[in-house]
TIRO-2110 file (N, C-alpha, C; in Angstrom, 1 decimal):
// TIRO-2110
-39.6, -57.2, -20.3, N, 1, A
-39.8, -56.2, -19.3, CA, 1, A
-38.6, -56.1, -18.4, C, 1, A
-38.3, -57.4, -18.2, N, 2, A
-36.8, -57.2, -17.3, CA, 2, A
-35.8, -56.5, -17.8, C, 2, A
-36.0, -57.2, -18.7, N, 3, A
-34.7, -56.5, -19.5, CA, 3, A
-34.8, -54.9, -19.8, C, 3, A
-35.4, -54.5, -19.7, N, 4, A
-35.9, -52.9, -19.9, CA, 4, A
-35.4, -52.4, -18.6, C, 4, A
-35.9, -53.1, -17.3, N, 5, A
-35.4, -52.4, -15.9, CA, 5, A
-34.0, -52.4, -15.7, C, 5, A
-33.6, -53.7, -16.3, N, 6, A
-31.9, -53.9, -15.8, CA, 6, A
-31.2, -52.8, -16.8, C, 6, A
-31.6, -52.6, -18.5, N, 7, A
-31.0, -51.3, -19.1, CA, 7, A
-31.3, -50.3, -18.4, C, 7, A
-32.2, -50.2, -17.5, N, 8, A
-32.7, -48.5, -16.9, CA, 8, A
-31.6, -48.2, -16.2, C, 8, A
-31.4, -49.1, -15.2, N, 9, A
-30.8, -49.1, -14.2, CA, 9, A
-29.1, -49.4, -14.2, C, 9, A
-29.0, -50.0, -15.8, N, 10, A
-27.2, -50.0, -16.0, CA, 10, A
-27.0, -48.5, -17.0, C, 10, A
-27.8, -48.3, -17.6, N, 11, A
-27.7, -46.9, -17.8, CA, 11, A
-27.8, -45.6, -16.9, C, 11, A
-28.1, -45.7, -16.0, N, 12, A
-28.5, -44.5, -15.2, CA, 12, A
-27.2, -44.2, -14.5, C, 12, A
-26.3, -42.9, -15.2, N, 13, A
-24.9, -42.1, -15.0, CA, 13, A
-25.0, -42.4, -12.9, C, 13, A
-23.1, -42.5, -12.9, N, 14, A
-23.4, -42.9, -11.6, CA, 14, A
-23.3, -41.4, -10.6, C, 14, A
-23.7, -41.2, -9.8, N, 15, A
-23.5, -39.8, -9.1, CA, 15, A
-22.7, -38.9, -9.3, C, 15, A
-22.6, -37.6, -9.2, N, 16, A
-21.3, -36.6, -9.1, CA, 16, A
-21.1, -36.9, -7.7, C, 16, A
-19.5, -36.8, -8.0, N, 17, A
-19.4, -36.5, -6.7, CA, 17, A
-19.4, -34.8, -6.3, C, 17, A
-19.7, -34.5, -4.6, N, 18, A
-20.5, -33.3, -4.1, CA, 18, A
-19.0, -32.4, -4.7, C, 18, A
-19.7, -31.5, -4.9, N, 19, A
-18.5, -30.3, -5.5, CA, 19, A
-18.0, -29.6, -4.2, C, 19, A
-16.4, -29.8, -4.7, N, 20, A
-15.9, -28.8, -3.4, CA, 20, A
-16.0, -27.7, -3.1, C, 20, A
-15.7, -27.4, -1.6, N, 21, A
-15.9, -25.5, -1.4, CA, 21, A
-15.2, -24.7, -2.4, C, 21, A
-15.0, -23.0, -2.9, N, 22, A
-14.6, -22.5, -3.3, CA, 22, A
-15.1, -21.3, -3.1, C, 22, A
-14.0, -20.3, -2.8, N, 23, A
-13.9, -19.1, -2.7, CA, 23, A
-13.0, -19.1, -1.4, C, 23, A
-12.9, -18.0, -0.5, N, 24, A
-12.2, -17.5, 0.5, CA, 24, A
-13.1, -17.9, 2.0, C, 24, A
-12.9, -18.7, 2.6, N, 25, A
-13.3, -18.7, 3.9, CA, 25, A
-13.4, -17.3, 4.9, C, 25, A
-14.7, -17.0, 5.3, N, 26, A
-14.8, -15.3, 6.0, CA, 26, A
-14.2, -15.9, 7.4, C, 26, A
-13.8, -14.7, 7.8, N, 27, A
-13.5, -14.2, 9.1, CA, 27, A
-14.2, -13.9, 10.1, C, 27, A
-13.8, -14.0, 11.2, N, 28, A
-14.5, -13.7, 12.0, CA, 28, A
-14.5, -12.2, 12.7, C, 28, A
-15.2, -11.4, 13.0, N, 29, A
-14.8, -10.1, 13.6, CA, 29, A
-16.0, -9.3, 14.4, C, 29, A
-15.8, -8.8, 15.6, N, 30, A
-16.9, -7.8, 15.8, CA, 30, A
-16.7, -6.6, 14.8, C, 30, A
-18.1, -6.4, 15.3, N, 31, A
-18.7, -5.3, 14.1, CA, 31, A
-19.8, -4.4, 15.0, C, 31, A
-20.1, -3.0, 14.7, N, 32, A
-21.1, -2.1, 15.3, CA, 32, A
-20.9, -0.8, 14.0, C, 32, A
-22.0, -0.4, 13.9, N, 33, A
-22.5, 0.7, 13.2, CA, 33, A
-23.1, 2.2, 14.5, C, 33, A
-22.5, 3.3, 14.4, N, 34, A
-22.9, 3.7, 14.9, CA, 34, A
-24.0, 4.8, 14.2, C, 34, A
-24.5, 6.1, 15.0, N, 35, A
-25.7, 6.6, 14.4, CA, 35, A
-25.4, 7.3, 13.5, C, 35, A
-23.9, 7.8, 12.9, N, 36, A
-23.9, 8.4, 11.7, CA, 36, A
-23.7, 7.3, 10.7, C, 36, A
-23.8, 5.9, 10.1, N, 37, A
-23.8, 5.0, 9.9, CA, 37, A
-22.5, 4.9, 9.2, C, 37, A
-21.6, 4.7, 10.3, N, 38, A
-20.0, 4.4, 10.1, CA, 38, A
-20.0, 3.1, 10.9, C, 38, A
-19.5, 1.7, 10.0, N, 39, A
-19.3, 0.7, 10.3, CA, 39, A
-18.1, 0.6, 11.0, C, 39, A
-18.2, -0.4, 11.6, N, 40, A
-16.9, -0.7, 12.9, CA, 40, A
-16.6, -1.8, 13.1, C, 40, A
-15.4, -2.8, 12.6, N, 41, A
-15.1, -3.6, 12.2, CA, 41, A
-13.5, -4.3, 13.4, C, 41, A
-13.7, -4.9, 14.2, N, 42, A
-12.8, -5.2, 14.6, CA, 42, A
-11.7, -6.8, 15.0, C, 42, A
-11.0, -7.0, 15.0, N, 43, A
-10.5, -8.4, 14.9, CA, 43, A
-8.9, -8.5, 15.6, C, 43, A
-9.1, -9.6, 16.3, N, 44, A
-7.7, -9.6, 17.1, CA, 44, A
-7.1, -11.1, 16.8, C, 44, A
-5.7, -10.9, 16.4, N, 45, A
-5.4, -12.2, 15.9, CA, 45, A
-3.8, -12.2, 16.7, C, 45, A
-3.6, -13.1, 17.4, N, 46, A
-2.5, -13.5, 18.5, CA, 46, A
-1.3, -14.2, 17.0, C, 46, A
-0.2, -13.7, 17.2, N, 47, A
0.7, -14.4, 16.4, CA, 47, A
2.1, -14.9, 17.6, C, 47, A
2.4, -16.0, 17.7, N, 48, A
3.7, -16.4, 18.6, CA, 48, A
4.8, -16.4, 17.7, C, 48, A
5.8, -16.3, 18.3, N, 49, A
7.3, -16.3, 17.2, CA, 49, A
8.2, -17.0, 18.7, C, 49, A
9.5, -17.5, 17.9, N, 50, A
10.2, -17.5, 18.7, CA, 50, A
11.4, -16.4, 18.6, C, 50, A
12.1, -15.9, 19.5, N, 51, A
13.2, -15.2, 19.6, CA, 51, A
14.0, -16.1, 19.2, C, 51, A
14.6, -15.0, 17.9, N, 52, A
16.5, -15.8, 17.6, CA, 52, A
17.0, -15.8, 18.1, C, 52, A
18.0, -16.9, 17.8, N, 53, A
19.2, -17.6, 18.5, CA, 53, A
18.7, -18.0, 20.0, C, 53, A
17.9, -18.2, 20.2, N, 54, A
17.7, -19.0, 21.8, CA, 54, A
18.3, -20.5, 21.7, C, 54, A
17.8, -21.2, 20.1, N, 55, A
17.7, -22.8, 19.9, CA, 55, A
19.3, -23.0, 19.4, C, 55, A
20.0, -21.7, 19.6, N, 56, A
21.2, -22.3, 18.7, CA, 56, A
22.1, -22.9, 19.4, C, 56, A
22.8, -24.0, 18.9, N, 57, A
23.7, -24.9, 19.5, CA, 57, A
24.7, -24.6, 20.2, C, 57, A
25.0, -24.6, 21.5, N, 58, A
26.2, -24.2, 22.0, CA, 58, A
27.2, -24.9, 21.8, C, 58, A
28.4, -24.0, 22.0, N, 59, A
29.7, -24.4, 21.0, CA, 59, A
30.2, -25.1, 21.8, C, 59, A
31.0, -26.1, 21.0, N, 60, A
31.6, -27.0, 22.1, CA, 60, A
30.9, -28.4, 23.0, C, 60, A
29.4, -27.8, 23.2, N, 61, A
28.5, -29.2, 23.5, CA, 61, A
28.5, -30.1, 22.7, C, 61, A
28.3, -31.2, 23.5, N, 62, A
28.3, -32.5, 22.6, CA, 62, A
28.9, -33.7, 23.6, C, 62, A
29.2, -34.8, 23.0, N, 63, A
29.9, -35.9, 24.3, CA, 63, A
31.1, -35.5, 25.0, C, 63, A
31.3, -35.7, 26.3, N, 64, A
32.2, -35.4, 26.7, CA, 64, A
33.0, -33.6, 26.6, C, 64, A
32.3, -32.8, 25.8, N, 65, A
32.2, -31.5, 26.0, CA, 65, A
31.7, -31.0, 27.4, C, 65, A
31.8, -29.7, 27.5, N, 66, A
31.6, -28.8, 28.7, CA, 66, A
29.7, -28.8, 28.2, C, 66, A
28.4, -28.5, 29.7, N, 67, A
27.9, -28.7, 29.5, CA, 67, A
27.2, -27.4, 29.3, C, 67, A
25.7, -27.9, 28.3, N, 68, A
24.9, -26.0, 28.2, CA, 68, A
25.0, -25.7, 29.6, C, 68, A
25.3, -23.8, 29.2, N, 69, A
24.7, -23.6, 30.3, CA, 69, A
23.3, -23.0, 30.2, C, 69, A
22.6, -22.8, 31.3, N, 70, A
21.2, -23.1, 31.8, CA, 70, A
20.9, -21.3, 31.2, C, 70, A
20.3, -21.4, 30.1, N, 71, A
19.7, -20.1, 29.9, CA, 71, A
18.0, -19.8, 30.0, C, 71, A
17.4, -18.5, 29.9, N, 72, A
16.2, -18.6, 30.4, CA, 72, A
15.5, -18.6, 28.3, C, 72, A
13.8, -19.4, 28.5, N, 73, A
13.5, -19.3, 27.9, CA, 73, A
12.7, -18.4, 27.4, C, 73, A
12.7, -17.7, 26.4, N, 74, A
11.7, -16.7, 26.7, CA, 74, A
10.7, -16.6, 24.9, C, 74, A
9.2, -16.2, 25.3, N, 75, A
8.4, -16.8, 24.4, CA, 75, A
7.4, -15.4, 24.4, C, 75, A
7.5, -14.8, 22.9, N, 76, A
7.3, -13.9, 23.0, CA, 76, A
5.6, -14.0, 21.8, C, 76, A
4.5, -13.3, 22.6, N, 77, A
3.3, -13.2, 21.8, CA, 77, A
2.7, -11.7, 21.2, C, 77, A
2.4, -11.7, 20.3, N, 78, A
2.2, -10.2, 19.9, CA, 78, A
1.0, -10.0, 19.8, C, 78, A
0.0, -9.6, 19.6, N, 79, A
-1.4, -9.2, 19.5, CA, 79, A
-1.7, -8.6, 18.3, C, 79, A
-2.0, -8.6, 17.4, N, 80, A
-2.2, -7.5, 16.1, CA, 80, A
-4.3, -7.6, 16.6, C, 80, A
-4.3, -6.3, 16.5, N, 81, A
-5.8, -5.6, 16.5, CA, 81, A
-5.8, -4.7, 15.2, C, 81, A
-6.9, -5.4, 14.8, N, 82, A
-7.3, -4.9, 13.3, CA, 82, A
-8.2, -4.5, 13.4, C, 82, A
-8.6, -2.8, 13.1, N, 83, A
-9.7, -1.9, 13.2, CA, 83, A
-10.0, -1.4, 12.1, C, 83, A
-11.2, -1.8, 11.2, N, 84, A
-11.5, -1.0, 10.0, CA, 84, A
-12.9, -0.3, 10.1, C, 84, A
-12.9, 1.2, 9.9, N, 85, A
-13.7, 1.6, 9.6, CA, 85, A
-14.4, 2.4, 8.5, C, 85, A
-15.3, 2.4, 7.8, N, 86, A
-16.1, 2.5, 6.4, CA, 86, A
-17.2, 2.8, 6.4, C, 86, A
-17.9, 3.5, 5.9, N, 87, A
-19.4, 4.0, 5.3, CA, 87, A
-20.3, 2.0, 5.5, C, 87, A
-21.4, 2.3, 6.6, N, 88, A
-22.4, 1.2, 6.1, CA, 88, A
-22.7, 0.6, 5.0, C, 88, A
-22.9, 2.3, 4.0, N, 89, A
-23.6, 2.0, 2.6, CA, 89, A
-22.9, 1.4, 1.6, C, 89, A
-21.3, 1.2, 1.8, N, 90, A
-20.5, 0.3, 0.4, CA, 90, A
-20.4, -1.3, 1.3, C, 90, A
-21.2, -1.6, 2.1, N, 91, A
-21.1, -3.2, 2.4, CA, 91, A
-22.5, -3.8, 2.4, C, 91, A
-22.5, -5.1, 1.8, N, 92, A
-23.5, -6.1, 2.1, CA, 92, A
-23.6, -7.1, 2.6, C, 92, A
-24.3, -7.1, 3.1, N, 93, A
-25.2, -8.4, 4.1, CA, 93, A
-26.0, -9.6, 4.0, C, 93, A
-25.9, -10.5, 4.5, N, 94, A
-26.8, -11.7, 4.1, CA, 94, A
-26.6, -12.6, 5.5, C, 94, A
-27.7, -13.2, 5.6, N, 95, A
-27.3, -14.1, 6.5, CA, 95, A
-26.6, -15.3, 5.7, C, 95, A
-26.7, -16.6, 6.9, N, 96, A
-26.1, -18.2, 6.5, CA, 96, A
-26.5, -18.5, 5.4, C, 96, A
-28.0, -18.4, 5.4, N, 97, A
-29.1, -18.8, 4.7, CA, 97, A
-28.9, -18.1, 3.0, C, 97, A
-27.9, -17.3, 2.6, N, 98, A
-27.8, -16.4, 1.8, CA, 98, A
-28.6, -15.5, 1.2, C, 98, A
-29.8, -14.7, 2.2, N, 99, A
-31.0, -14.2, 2.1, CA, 99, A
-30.3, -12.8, 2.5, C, 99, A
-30.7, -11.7, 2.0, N, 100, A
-29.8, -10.3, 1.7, CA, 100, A
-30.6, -9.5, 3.1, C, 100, A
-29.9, -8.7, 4.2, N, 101, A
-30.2, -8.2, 4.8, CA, 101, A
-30.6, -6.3, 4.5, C, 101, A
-31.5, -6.1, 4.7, N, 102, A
-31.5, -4.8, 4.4, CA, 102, A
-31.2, -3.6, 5.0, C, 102, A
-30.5, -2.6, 4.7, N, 103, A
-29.5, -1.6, 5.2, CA, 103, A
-30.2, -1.1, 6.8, C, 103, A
-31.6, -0.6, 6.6, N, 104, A
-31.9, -0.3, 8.0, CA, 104, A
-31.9, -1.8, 8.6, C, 104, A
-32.6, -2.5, 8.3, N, 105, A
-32.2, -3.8, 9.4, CA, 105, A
-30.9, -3.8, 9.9, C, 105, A
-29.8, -4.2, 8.7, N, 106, A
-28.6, -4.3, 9.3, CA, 106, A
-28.1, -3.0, 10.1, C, 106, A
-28.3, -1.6, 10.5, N, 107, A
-28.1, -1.0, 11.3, CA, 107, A
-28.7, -1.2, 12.7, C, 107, A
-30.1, -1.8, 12.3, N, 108, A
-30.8, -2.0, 13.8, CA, 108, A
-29.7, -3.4, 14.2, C, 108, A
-29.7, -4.6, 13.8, N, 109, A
-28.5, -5.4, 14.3, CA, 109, A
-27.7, -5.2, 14.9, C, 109, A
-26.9, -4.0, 14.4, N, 110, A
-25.7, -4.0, 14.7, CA, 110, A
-25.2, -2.0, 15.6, C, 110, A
-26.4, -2.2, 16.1, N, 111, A
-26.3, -1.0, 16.9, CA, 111, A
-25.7, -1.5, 18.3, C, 111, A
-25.5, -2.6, 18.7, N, 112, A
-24.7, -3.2, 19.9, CA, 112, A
-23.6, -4.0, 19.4, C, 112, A
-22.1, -4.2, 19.9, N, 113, A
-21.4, -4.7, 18.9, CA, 113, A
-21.7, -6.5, 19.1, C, 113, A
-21.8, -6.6, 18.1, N, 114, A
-22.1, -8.5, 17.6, CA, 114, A
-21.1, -9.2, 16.8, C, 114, A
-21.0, -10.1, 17.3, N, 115, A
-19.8, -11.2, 16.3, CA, 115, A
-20.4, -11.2, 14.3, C, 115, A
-19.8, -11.1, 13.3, N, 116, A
-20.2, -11.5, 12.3, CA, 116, A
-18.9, -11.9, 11.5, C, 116, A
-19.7, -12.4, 10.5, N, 117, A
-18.6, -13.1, 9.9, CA, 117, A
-18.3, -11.9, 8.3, C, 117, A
-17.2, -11.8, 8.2, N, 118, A
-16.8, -11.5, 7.1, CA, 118, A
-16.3, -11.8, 6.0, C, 118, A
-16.6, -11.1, 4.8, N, 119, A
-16.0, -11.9, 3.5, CA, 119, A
-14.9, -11.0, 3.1, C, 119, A
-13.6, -11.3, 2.7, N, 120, A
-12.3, -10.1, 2.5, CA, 120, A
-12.4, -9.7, 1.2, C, 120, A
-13.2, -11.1, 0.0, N, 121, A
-12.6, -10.7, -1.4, CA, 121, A
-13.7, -10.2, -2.2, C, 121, A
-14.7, -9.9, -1.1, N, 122, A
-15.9, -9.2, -2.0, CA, 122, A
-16.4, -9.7, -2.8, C, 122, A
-16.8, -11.3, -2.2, N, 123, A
-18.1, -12.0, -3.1, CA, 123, A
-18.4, -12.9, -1.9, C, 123, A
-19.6, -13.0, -2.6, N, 124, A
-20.8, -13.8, -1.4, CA, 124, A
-19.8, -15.0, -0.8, C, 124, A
-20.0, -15.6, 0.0, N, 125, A
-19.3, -16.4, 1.0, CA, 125, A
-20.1, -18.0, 0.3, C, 125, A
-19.4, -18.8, 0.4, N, 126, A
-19.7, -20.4, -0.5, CA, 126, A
-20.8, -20.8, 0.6, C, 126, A
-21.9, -21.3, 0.4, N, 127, A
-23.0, -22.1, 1.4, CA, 127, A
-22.2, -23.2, 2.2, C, 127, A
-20.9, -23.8, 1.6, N, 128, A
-20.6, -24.5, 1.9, CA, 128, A
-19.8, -24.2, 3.2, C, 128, A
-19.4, -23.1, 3.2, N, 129, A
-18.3, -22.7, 4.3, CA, 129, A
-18.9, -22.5, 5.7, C, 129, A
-20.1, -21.6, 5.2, N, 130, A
-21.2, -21.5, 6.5, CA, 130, A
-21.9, -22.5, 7.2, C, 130, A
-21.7, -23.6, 6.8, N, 131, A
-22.1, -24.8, 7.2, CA, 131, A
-22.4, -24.6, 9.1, C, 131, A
-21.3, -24.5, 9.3, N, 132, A
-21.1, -24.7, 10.9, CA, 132, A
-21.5, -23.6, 11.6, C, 132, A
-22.0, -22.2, 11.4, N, 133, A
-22.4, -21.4, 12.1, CA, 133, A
-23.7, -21.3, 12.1, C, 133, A
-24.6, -21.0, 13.3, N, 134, A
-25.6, -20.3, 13.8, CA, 134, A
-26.3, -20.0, 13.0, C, 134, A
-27.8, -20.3, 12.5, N, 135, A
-28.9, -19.8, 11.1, CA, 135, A
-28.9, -18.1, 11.2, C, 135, A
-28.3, -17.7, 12.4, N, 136, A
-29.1, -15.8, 12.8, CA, 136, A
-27.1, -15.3, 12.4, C, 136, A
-26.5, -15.7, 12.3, N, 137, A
-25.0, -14.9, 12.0, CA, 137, A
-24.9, -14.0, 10.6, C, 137, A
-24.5, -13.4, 10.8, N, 138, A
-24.8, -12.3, 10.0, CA, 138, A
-23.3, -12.3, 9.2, C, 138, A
-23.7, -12.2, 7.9, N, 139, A
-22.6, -12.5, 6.6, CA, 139, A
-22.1, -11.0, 5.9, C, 139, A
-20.9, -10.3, 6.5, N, 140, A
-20.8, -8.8, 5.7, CA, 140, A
-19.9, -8.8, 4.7, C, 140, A
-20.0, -8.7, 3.3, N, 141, A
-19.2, -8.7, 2.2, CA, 141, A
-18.9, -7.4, 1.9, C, 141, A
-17.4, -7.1, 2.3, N, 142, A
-17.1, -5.8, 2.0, CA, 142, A
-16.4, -5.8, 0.5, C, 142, A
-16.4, -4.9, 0.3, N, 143, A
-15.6, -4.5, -0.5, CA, 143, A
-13.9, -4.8, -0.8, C, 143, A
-13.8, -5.3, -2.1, N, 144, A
-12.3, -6.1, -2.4, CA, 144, A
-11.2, -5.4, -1.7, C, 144, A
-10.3, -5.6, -1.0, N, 145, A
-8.8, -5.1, -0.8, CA, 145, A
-9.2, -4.4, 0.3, C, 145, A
-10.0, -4.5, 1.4, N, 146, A
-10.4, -3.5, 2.1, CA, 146, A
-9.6, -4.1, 3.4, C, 146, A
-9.4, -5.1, 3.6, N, 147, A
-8.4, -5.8, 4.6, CA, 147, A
-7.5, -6.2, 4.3, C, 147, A
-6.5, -6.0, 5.2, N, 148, A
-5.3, -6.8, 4.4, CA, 148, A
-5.2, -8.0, 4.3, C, 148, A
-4.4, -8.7, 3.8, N, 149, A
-4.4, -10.2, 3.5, CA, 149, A
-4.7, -11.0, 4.7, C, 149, A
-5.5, -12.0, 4.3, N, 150, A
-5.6, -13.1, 5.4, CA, 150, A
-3.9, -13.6, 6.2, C, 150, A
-3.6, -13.7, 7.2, N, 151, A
-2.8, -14.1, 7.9, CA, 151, A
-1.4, -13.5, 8.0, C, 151, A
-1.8, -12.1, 7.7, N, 152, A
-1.2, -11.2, 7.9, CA, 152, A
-0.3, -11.1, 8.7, C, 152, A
-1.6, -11.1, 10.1, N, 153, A
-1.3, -10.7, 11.5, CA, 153, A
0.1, -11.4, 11.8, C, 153, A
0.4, -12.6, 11.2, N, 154, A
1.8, -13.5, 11.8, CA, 154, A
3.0, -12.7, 11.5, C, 154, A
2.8, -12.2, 10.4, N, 155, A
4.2, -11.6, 9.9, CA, 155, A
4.0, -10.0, 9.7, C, 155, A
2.8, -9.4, 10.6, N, 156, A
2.9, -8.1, 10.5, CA, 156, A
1.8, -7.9, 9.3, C, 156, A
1.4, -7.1, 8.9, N, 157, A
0.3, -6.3, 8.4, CA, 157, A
1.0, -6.0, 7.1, C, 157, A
1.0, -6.8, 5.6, N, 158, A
1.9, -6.4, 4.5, CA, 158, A
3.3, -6.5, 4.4, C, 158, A
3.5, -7.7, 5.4, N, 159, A
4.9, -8.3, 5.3, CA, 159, A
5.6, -7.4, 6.2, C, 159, A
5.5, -6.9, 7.1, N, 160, A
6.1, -5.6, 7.9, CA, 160, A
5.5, -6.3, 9.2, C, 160, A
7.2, -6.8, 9.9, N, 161, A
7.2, -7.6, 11.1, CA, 161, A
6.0, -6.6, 12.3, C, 161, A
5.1, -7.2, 13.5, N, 162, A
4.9, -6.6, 14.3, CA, 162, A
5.8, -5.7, 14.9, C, 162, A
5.2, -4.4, 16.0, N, 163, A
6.1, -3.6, 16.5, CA, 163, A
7.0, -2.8, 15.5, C, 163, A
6.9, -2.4, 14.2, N, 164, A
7.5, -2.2, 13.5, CA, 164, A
6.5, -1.2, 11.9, C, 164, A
7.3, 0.3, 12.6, N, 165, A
6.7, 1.3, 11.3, CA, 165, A
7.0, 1.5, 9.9, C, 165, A
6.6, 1.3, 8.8, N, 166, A
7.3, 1.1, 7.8, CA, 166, A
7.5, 3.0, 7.6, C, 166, A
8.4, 3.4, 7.3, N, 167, A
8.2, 5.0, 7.4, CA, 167, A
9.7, 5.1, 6.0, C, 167, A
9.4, 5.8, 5.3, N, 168, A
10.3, 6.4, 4.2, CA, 168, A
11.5, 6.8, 4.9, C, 168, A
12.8, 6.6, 4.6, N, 169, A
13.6, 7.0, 4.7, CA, 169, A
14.0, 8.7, 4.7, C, 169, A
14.0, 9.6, 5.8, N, 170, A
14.0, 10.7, 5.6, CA, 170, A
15.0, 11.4, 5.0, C, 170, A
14.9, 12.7, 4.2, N, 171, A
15.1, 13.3, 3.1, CA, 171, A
17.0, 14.2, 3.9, C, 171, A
17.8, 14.6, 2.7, N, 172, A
18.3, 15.3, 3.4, CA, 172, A
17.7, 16.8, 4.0, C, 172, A
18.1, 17.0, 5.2, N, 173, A
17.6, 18.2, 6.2, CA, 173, A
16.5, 17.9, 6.5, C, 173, A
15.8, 16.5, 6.8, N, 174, A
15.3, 16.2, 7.3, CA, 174, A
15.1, 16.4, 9.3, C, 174, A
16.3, 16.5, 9.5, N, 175, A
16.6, 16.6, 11.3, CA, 175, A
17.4, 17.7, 11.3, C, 175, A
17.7, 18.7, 11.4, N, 176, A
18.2, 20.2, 11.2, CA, 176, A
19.1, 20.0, 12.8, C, 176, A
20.0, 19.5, 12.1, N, 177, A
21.3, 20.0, 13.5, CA, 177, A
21.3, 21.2, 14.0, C, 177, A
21.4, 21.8, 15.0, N, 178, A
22.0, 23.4, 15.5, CA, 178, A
23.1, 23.2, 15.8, C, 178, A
24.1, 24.7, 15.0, N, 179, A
25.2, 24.6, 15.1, CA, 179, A
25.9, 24.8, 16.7, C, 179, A
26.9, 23.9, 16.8, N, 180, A
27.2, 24.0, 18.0, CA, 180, A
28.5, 25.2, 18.1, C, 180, A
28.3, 26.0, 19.0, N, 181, A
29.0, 26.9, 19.0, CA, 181, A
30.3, 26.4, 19.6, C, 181, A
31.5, 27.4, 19.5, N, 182, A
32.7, 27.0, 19.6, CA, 182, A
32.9, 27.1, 21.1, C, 182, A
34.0, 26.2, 21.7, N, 183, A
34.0, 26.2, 23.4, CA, 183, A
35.0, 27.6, 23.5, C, 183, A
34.5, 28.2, 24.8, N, 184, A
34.8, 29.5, 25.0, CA, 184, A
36.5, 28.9, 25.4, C, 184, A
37.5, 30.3, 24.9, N, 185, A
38.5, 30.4, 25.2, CA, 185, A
39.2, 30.1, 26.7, C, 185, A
40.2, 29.2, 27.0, N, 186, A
40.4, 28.6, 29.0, CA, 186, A
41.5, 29.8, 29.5, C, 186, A
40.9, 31.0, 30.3, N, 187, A
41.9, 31.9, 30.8, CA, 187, A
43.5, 31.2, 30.8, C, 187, A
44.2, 32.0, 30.7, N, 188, A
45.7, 31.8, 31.2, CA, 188, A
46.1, 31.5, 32.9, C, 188, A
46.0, 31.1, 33.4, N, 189, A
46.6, 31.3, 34.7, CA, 189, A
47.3, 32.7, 35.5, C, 189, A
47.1, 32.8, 36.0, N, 190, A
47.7, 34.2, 36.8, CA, 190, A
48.9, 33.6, 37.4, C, 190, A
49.9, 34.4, 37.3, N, 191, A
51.4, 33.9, 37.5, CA, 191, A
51.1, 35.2, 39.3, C, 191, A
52.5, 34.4, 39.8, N, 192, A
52.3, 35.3, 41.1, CA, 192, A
54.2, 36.1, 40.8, C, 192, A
53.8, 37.2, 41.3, N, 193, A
55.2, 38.3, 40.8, CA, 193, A
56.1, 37.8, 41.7, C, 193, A
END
């Protein structure tokens, strides 16, 4: 009989280990639906940079060289505000719990604007990720490609620095000069007899 327990128990596979997260960590964003049920999706993401050439070495410093001179430092923050708006009816819902909310619910929710979390790549969010939020947060899986890339905001919205329009290079006759007319003829002087 012992020996039966000690095989049970030297046979018995030793644990998995817990499987890691997978998929895309959601975002965070306000959200409001209003009465024509147009979703309203919003997110603000701070990106710092520094200004070039502030850190660059001045010439000549070093031992016994002439000393920096005293320049000001300047630290520049940009803001990117990300506003998407979309039909209620191509997004889904779930809470933490991954329990599916239903379309008039989710409008009554979100008739005041509330924090939720979003999914960018258009699939359910890992149980795993939700871990740390609130049982009542509300989980919206939009549709694939509908935001731009996660971490965007640092380098601009699709690689296109902040402050900055990506706009086509305009065509010829694009800005229609007016011809400048010719400068009028300078009288002669009047001679005295």
């Amino acid at each position: 009989m012992f020996s039966l327990v000690l095989l049970a128990a030297v046979a018995q596979a030793e644990p998995a280990a817990p499987a890691a997260p997978g998929g895309v960590p959601p975002t965070q964003m306000l959200a409001t639906i209003d009465k024509a049920g147009q979703l309203r999706l919003v997110s603000v993401t701070p990106a710092d940079c520094d200004v070039p050439g502030l850190e660059q070495p001045f010439p000549g410093a070093g031992p016994g060289g002439p000393a920096k001179p005293e320049r000001p430092v300047a630290k520049v923050t940009t803001v990117t505000v990300t506003t998407v708006e979309l039909a209620a009816k191509h997004v889904a819902a779930h809470g933490t719990d991954g329990r599916p909310v239903a379309a008039d619910k989710l409008a009554d929710l979100l008739a005041k604007e509330r924090p939720v979390l979003v999914a960018r790549d258009g699939k359910k969010v890992d149980p795993f990720l939700l871990q740390l939020y609130k049982d009542d947060t509300l989980v919206l899986v939009l549709p694939p490609n509908t935001l731009p890339p996660a971490g965007a905001g640092s380098v601009g919205v699709y690689g296109v620095p902040p402050g900055v329009m990506p706009f086509p290079a305009p065509g010829p006759g694009a800005f229609p000069v007016p011809p400048v007319p010719p400068p009028a003829p300078i009288p002669e002087p009047r001679r005295k007899p």
